[in-house]
C-alpha positions in Angstrom: -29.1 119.4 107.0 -26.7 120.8 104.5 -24.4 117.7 104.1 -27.8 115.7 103.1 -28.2 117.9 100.4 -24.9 117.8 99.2 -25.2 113.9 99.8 -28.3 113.5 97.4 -27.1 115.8 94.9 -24.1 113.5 94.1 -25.9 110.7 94.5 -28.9 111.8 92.1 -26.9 112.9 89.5 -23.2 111.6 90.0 -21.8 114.9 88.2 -18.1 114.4 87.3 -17.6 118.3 85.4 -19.5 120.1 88.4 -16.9 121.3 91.0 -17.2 121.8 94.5 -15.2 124.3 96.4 -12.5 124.3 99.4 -10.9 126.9 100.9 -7.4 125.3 100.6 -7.7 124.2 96.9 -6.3 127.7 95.8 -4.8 131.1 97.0 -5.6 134.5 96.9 -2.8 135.6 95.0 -4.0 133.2 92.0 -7.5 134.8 92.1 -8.5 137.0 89.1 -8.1 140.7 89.5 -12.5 141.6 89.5 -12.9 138.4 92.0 -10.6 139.7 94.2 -11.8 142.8 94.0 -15.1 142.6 93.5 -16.3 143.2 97.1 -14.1 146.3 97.6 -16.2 148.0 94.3 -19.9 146.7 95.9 -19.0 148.0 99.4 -22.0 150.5 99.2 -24.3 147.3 98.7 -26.2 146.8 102.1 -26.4 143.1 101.7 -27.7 142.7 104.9 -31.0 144.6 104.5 -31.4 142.6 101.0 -31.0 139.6 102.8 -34.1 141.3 105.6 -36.1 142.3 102.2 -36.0 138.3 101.0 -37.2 137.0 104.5 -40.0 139.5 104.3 -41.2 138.1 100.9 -40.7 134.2 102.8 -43.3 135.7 105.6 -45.5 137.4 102.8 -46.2 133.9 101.3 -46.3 132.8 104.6 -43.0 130.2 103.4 -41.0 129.0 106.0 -37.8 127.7 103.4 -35.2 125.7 105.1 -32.9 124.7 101.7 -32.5 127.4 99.1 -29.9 127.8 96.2 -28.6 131.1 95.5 -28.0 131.1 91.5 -25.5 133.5 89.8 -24.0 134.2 93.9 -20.4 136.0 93.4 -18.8 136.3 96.0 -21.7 134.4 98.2 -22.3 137.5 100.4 -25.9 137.5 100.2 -25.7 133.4 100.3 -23.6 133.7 103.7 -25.8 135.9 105.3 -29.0 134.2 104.8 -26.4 130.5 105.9 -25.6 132.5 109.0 -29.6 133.2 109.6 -30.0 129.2 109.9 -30.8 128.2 106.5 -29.2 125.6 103.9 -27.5 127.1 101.4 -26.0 125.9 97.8 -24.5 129.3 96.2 -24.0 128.6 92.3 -21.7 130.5 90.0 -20.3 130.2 86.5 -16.8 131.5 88.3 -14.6 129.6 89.7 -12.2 132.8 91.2 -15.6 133.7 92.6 -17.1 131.2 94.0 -13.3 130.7 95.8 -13.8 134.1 97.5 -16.8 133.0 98.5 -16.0 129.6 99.8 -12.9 131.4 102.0 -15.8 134.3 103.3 -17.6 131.1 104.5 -14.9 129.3 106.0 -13.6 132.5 107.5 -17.6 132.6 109.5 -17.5 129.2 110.2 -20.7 128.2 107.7 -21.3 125.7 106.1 -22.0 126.7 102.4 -21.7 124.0 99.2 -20.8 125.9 96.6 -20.9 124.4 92.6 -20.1 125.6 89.9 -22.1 125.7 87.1 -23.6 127.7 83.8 -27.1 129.5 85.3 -28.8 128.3 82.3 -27.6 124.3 82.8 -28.6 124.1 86.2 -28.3 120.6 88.0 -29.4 120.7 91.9 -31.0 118.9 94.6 -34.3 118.4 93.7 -37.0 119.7 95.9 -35.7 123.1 96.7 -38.0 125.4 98.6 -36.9 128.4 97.4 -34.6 129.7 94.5 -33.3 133.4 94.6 -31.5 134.9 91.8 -30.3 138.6 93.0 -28.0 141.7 92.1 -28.6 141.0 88.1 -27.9 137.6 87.6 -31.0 137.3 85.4 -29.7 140.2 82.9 -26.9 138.1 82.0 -28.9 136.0 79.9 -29.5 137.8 77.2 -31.5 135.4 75.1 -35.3 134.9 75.6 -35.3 131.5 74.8 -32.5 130.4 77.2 -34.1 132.9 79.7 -37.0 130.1 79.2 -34.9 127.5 79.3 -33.5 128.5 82.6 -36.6 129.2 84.3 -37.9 125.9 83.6 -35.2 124.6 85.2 -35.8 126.5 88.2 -39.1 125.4 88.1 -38.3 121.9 87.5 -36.0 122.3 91.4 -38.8 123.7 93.5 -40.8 122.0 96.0 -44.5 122.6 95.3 -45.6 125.9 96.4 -41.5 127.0 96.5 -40.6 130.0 95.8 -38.3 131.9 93.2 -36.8 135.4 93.7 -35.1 137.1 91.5 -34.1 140.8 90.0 -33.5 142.6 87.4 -31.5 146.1 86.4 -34.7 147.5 84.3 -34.8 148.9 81.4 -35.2 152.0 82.3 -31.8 152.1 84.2 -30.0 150.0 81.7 -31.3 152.4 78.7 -31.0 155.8 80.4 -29.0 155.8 83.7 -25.9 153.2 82.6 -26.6 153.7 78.9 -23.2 155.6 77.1 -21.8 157.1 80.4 -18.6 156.4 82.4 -18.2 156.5 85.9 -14.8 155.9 87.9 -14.3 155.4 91.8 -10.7 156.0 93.8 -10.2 153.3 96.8 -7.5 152.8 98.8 -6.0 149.4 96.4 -8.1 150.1 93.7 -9.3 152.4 91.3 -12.2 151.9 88.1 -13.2 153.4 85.1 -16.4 151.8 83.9 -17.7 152.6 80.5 -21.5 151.7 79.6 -22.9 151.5 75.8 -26.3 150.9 74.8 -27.3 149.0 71.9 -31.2 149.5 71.7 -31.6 147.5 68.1 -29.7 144.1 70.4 -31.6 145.6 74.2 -28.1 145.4 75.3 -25.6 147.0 77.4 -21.9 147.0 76.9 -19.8 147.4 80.0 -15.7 147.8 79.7 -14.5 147.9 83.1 -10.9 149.3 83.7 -9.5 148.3 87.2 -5.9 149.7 88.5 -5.0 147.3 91.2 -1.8 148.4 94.0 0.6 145.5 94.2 3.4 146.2 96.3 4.2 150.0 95.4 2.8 150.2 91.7 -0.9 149.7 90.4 -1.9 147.2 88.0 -4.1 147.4 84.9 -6.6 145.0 84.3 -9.6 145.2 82.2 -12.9 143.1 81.9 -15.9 143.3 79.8 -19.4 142.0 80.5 -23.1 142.7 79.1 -26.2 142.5 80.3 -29.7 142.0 78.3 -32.6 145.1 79.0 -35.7 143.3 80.0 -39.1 144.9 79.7 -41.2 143.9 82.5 -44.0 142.0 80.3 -40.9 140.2 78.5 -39.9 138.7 82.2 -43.5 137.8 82.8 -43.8 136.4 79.4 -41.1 134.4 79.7 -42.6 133.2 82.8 -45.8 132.3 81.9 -43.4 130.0 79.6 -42.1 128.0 81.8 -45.3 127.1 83.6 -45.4 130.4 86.5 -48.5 130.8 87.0 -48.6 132.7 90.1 -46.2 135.7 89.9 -45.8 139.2 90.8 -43.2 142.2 90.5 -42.3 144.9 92.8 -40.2 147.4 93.1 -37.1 146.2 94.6 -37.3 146.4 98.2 -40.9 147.3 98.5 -43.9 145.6 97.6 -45.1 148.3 95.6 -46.2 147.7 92.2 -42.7 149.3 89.8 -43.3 152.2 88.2 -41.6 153.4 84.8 -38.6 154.3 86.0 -37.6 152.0 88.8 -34.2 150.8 88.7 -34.2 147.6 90.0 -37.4 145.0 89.9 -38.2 142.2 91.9 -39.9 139.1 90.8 -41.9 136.8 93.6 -42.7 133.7 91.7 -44.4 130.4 93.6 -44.6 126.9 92.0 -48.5 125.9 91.9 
């Protein structure tokens, strides 16, 4: 059960500075502008048939998980679908506004989720995981190779033998010619974004300034964030891999489990601890 997860992590590793998250502990208002937002601008995301597309790698490795941590998980949508579908779910996120929206998406279907906050590449969880996932970019935000190491060793270290970890990556492909140096912008009801994308090829990575115009009360709201993400060839993630001690690994393109091609935008990574 979930609460004997969340009783053997404190237990095994009596973390003061990791936070667990209630729904009552802070409100919407006080949430940062992209957290609050942030499901509005991935609305054309069809979490639900991600969600099918992991259970179909579980049945390819004939893997029947029960407890699985969801690393770098937003606003937990993929985490509370798979919760909802009968497994035990920890969702972990460096964000605390966040991992909040997710905590009140969970409350709000009645799951019960443990969500922690933590750095991705500092990783402390129940040990014995049988599976890891790590979706929807979260990988691309590291965008050093040796703490892209570091962190997969970590997963490693959390898996149950023969456990699988899943994870993606925005290639480079699509982060050197489809993002690279253009701007996009989107008009919603209570929000609009401009969202400007610069390559650096010398540093493999992309800039993003993201311009959001938020309606409170009868005026809209400027608000501006900044992220980047590291390009990964596909031998550097294997590489990095082989690294940390995956042996037994394979790459698809996302959704399918055809081998990716040159320009496929989004790659999927099966790895299983052996």
């Amino acid at each position: 059960m979930i609460s004997t997860l969340l009783h053997a992590y404190f237990n095994i590793f009596k973390m003061d500075d990791t936070k667990t998250f209630r729904k009552e502990d802070k409100n919407m208002e006080s949430y940062s502008a992209f957290a609050s937002v942030y499901d509005v601008l991935m609305q054309d995301v069809d979490y639900f048939a991600w969600a099918s597309y992991i259970e179909k790698i579980f049945e390819r490795y004939e893997w029947k998980p029960q407890n699985i941590a969801d690393i770098a998980c937003g606003t937990g949508s993929i985490t509370n679908i798979l919760a909802q579908r009968g497994y035990n779910l920890i969702g972990v996120d460096i964000s605390e506004d966040m991992l909040f929206v997710a905590r009140e998406k969970a409350e709000d279907m009645n799951l019960d989720v443990i969500y922690l906050q933590q750095d991705m590449k500092e990783l402390i969880l129940p040990t014995e995981l049988d599976a890891i996932l790590c979706v929807c970019d979260g990988v691309n935000y590291i965008t050093r190779e040796d703490e892209l190491i570091l962190f997969f060793q970590s997963v490693y270290r959390h898996l149950k033998q023969k456990g699988l970890f899943i994870f993606d990556i925005s290639s480079w492909y699509k982060l050197s010619t489809i993002l690279a140096n253009n701007t996009y912008a989107e008009n919603y009801e209570d929000v609009s974004y401009i969202w400007e994308n610069y390559f650096d090829a010398e540093r493999c990575i992309c800039d993003f300034d993201l311009t959001l115009f938020i309606k409170e009360g009868d005026r809209y709201k400027k608000y501006q964030e900044s992220h980047s993400q590291r390009a990964y060839h596909e031998s550097e993630i294997l590489n990095c891999l082989h690294a940390a001690n995956f042996t037994k690994k394979e790459s698809f393109e996302a959704f399918t489990f055809q081998a990716p091609s040159y320009d496929s935008e989004r790659i999927c990574f099966v790895c299983q601890k052996t």
